[in-house]
C-alpha positions in Angstrom: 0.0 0.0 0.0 2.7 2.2 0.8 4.8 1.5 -2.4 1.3 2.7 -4.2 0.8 5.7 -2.3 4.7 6.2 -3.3 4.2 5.9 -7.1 1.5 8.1 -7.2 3.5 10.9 -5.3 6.0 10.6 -7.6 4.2 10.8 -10.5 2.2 13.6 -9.3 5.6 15.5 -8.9 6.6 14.7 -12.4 3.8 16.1 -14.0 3.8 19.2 -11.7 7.9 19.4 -12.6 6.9 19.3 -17.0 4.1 22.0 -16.3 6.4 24.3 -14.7 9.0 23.2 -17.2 6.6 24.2 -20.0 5.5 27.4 -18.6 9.3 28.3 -18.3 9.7 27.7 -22.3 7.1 29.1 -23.7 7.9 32.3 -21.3 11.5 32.4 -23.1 10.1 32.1 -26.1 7.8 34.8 -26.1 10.5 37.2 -24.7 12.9 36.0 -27.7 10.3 36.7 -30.5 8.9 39.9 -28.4 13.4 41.0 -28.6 13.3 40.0 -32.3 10.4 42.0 -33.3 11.7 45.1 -31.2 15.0 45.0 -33.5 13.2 44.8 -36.6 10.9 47.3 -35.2 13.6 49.9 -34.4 15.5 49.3 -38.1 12.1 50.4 -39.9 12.1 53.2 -38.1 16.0 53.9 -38.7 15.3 53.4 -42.1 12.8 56.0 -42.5 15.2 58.3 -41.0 18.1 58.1 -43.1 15.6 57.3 -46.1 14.8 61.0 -45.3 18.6 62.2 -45.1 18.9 60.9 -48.3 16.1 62.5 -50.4 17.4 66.0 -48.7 21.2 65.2 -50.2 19.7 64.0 -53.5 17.5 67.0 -54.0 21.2 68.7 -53.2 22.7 66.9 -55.6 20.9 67.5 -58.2 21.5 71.1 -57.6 25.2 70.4 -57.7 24.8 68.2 -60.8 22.7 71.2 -62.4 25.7 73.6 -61.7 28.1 70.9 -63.7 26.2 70.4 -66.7 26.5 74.1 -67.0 30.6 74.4 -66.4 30.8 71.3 -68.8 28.4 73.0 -71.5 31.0 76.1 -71.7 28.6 78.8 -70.0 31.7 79.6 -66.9 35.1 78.5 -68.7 37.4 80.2 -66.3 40.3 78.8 -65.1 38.9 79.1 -61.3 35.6 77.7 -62.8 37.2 75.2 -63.8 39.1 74.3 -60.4 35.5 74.8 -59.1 34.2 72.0 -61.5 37.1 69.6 -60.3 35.8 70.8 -56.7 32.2 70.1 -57.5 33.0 66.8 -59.2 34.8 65.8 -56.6 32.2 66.6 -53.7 29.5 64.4 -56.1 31.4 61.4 -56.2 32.9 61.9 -59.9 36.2 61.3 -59.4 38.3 58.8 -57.5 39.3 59.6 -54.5 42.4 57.9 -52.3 43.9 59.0 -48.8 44.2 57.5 -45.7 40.8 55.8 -43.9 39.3 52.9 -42.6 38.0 49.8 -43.8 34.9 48.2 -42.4 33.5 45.1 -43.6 30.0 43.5 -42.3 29.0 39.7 -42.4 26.0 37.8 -41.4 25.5 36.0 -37.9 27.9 33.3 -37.6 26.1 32.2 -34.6 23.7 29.6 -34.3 20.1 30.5 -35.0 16.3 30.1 -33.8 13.3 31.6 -34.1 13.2 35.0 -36.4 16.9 34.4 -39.0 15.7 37.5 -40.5 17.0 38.7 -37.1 20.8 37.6 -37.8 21.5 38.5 -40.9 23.1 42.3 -42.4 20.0 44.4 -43.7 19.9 47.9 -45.7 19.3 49.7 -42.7 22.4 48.5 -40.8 24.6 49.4 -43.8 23.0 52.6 -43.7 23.3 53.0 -40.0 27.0 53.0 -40.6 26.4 55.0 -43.4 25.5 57.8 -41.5 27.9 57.6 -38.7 30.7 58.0 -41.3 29.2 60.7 -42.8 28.7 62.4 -40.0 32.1 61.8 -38.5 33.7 63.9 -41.6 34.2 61.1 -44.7 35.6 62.5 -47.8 34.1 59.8 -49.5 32.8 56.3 -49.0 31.9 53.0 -51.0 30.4 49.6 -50.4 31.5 46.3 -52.2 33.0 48.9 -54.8 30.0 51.2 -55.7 30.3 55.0 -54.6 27.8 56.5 -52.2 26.5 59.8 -53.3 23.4 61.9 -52.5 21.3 59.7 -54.8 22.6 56.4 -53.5 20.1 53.7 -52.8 21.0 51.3 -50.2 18.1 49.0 -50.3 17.0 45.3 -49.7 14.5 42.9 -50.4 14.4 39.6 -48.5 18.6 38.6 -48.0 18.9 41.0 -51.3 20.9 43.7 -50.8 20.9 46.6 -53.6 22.9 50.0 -53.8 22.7 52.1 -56.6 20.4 49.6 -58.5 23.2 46.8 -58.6 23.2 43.7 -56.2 25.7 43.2 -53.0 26.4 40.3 -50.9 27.9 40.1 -47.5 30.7 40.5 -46.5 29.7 43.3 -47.2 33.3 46.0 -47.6 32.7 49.9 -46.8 35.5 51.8 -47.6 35.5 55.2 -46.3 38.5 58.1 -46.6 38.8 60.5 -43.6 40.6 60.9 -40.5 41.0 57.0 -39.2 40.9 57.7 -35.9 37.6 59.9 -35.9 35.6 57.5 -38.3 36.8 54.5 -36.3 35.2 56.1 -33.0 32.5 57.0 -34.1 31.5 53.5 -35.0 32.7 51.8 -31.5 31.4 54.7 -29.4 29.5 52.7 -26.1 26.0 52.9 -27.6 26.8 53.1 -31.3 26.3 51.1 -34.4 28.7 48.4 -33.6 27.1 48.0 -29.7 23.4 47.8 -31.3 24.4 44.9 -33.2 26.5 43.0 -31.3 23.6 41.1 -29.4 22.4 39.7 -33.1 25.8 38.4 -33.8 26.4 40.9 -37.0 30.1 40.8 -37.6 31.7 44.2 -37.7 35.4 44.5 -38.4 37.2 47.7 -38.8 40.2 48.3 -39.8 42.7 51.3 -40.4 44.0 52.1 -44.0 47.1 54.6 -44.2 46.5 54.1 -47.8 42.5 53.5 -49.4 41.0 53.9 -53.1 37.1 54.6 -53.3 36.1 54.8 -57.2 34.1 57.4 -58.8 30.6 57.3 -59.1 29.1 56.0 -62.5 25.4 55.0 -62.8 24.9 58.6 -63.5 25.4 58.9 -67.1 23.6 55.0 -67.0 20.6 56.3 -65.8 20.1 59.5 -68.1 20.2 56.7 -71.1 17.8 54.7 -69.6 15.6 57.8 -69.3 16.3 58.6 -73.1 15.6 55.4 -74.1 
């Protein structure tokens, strides 16, 4: 009788050990997608943010490339207009630019993953989150996976699909920036920044400092005006 009475206590404390086992699981769980969606949350909205930056530099630009097309037509043929027009060129992205800088190259989660992948991977608004800390910290000039960032840059993404300026990316993904090293490089690492915020997903950031850098001109320009001819 007492070996029954036994075996029932026991299995009574089994089952009451897998409910609170249970209600421990499905508590993380929630908490993990409720972290997720927070993150993917917070890029929308830091996309919409530097989505406007960007239309105020393009409508900029476009000023700027205005000004060109009228040095290049003849109407100012100075020889300062002229140094003016290498300036302008210059500050749109039309020429090459090398100096000293930093590196910085992006890759996806190496970590294992559950629940949301979406989550672990590098998105638009994280390149452009870096984007804008470089730009703000003083870069001459910057460039991902070889295409030049100007005022009418796109840095977009679809699914994994990452497009800038029309043409598709993968990861790693390589941001070249020329400026002072030091300054770029801290703003990117400051406690709180870019690099903090996505540390806790497992997005690889490595920076580097480049005494020596090459970002390339700018060239969908003159690809888009034909496509708008045609």
């Amino acid at each position: 009788m007492k070996k029954h009475q036994y075996s029932i206590a026991m299995t009574a404390i089994c089952i009451l050990f897998g409910i609170i086992i249970g209600v421990q699981y499905n508590t993380v769980q929630k908490q993990k997608v409720s972290t997720e969606n927070q993150r993917l949350s917070e890029a929308a909205t830091a996309m919409k943010q530097l989505q406007e930056e960007r239309d105020a530099l393009e409508r900029k630009n476009e000023s700027l490339e205005q000004t060109l097309k009228e040095y290049e037509q003849g109407i100012l043929g100075t020889d300062m207009m002229r140094r003016e027009l290498e300036q302008l060129r210059e500050f749109a992205g039309l020429t090459e630019i090398t100096g000293g800088g930093i590196a910085v190259t992006m890759n996806d989660s190496s970590a294992q993953k559950s629940g949301n992948k979406n989550a672990y991977i590098v998105h638009a608004e994280d390149i452009l989150a870096v984007l804008n800390e470089l730009n703000s910290a003083g870069a001459k000039a910057v460039s991902i996976n070889g295409q030049r960032i100007v005022g009418t840059s796109a840095v977009a993404c679809a699914g994994s699909i990452v497009t800038v300026n029309g043409v598709r990316v993968a990861a790693p993904f390589e941001i070249l920036a020329v400026g002072d090293a030091e300054v770029l490089q801290a703003a990117l690492k400051f406690p709180g920044g870019v690099v903090d915020s996505l540390s806790p997903w497992g997005i690889e950031i490595n920076i580097r400092k480049e005494s020596i850098l090459t970002v390339p001109a700018y060239t969908q320009t003159a690809l888009w005006r034909e496509a708008e001819e045609e």
